[in-house]
Every structure is written in C-alpha cells, then in structure tokens.
N, C-alpha and C positions, 0 to 999 in steps of 0.2 A: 654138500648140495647148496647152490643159492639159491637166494629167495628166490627170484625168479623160478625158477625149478619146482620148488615148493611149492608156489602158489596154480603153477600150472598146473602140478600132480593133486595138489588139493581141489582143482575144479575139475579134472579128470575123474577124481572119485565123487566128486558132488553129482557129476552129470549122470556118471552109474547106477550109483542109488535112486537117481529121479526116475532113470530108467527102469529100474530093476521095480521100486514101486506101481511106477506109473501100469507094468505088465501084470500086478500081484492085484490091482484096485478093481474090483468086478463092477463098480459102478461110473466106471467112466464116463465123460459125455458120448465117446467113440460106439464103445460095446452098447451101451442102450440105445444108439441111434440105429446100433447092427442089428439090436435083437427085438425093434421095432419093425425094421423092414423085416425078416425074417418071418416075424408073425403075421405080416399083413401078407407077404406070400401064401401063409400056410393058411390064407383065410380068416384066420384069429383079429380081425377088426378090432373089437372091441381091447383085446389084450394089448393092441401094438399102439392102441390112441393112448393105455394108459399109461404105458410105459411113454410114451412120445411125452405125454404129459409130466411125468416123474421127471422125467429129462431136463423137461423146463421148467419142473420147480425149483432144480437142485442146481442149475448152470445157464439159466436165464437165457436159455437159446428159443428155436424153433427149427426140428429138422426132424425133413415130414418122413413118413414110414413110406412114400410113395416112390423116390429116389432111389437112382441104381447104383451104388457105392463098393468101391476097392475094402476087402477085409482091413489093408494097413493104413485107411485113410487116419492122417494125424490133425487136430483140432489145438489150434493153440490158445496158452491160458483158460483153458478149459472148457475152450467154445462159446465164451463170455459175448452174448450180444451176436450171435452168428442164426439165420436167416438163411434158409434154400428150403425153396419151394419143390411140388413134385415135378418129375419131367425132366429133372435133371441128371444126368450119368458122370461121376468120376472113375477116371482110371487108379489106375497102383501109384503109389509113392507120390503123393496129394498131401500138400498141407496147407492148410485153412486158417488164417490167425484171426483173434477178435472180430468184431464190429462188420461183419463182409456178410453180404445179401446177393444169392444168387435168386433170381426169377424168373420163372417161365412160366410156361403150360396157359398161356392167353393167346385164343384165336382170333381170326384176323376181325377187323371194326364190320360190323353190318349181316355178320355169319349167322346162319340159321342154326349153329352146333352140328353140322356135318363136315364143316371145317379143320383140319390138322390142326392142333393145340402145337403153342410154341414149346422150344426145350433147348437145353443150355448141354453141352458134350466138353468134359474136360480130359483132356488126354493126360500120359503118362507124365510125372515126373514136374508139374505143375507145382507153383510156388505162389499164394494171394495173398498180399499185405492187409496190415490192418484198417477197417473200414472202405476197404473196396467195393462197388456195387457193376455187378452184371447180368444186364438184364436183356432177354432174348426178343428182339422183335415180336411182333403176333403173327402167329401164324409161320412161324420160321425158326431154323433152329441156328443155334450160336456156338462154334466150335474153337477153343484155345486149345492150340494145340503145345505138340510134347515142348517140356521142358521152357515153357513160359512162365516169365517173371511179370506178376502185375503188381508195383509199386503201391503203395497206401495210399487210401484216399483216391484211388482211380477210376473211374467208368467207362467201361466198355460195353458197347452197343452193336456190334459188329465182329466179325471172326478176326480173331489174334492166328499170323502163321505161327508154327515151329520154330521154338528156337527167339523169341522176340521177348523184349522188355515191354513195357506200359506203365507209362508213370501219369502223375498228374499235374495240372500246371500247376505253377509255383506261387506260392500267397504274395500279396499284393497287401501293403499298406496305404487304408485309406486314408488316418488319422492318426497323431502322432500325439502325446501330449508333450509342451515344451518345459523346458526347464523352469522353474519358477523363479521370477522376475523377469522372462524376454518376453516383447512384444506382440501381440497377434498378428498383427502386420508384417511377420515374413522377418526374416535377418536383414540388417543393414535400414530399417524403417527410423531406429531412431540417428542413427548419423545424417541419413537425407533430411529428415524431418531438422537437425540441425546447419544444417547448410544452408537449406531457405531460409532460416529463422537469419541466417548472417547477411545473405541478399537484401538490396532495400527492394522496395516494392516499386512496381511502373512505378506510380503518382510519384515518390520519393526522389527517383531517378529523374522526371521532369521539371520538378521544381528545383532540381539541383543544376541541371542545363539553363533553365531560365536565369539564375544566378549569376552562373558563370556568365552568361552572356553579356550580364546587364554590368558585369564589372571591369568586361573589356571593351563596350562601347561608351564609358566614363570617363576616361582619360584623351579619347579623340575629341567629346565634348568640350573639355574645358581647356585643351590645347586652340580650339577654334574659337572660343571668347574673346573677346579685346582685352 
C-alpha cells in the first residue's frame, strides 16, 4: 500500500471514530438543544431553560428551546459561538458551523403586539459557514431554501432561492505596513525627489541666460571700437 493510501484509510478510520463517538456523547450541543425544545413542548419551562442553560455553559452557544429543528441537525465544532433565536424552523440534513446568528421573532416598528412576529424557514439540505448572520426582516419571514450554500462571513436579509451560493465580499486592504527603510511617500518618491534635486531652479536657469547673453553681445562690442 502507499502512503497515500495510508493516510487516506487513516483519515477514513479517524472520521469513524469521530463519528461513532460524536453518536455515543449524550451531552452534545445537538441532543441538549433537542431535549430543551422537547421539554418546553411538554410544558416543562423551567426544565428546558435549564438544560438551554447547561448547553451554554458547556459550548458557549445560545439555542432557544422555542425553535422547530430536524432530529439530524449537525452543529459544527461544537456549536462554539452559534446564536438562533426563537421563530425559527430548520429542515433535515442542516449544518450550522461556528460563529452564525440566526434572528427572528421581531414585529414590525410601531405594532401594538398584534402584529406577526418575524421568522427565519430553512429548508432541506442547507449548508451555513462560519460567522454568517441571517436576520429576518420584522414582521416577515426569511426562507433559504433547499440545498443552499451560504459562504462565511455572509449576511443575508432576504429569501435565498433553491439551489443558490451566498458569499460575502471580499476584504479590502486599507493599510499596509512597508518594508522597513522605504519612504512614506509612495514608491518611486525618493528617485523624483532626486531628479529635481539635479534640476537648477527657475532663478539658476535665468541667471544662466543672462550670462550667456551678455557673452555673445561682447565680441560685437569691441569689434565696433576703433
């Protein structure tokens, strides 16, 4: 066998075992986000705040028990920094990585509270990079649908169709620091800055015309003397 070989069938069995554990850990961020909603179905409030709680002791999340969630939804690096509010619905085969903040359930500006509460609908087969934020207008709801890729670092404000990427724009350097010893003045500041330094100046260039002058009108003079 080659290496190559090797190392594939070595990260083949690495992935197993992650799997095979990750199925055997009863205190997932997953399962205690499940058995929080569950409880607050069954009425059990208090029981599903604690657990919601335990959850964000132990995985530094926020994921409320008021949310309608796929049994297989999968939470990546262990839901580290992850944020969804209630109001929102995911489908089956959902995965969620780090830093991503869904928001909803806010009515529209100036409502007496008999207004629809916003909410965020994610269909089947959805994939959210890390530190994306999607946030549901007020008073309205925000549907990505199946099999949407939303790139890291994205924000979406508006329905994603089926089937679509979303990325976000690309960094922008505003500041550079230069190498130590060049100019602040940009490249090429200290060649120009030598070049005038080889220029004479106006004044230099006038009294050099005066000269010239007064050395061609010398020889007319004293050819016209007696």
């Amino acid at each position: 066998m080659s290496q190559a070989a090797e190392i594939d069938a070595s990260a083949q069995q690495l992935r197993s075992l992650k799997s095979t554990l990750s199925r055997l850990w009863l205190f997932s961020p997953e399962r205690l986000w499940l058995l929080s909603i569950s409880l607050r179905r069954a009425g059990r409030w208090r029981l599903a705040f604690a657990v919601k709680q335990l959850n964000t002791i132990l995985y530094h999340n926020s994921l409320s028990p008021e949310a309608t969630v796929s049994s297989d939804i999968a939470l990546g690096h262990y839901s580290h920094g992850i944020v969804i509010n209630g109001n929102v619905e995911i489908d089956r085969h959902v995965k969620i990585w780090q830093n991503v903040t869904l928001t909803a359930g806010r009515r529209p500006r100036g409502d007496d509270g008999s207004g629809a509460r916003s909410r965020i609908v994610i269909e089947q087969g959805v994939k959210i990079g890390a530190n994306a934020v999607v946030i549901a207008p007020r008073g309205e709801s925000l549907r990505i649908g199946r099999a949407v890729r939303i790139g890291a670092g994205a924000v979406v404000t508006r329905d994603v169709p089926a089937r679509a990427t979303v990325v976000s724009p690309s960094a922008r350097i505003l500041f550079a620091d230069r190498p130590a010893g060049e100019s602040d003045r940009g490249p090429g500041a200290a060649d120009v800055l030598s070049r005038d330094s080889e220029q004479p100046s106006p004044d230099a260039r006038t009294e050099s015309a005066s000269s010239d002058a007064s050395q061609t009108r010398r020889p007319a003079d004293e050819s016209a003397a007696p």
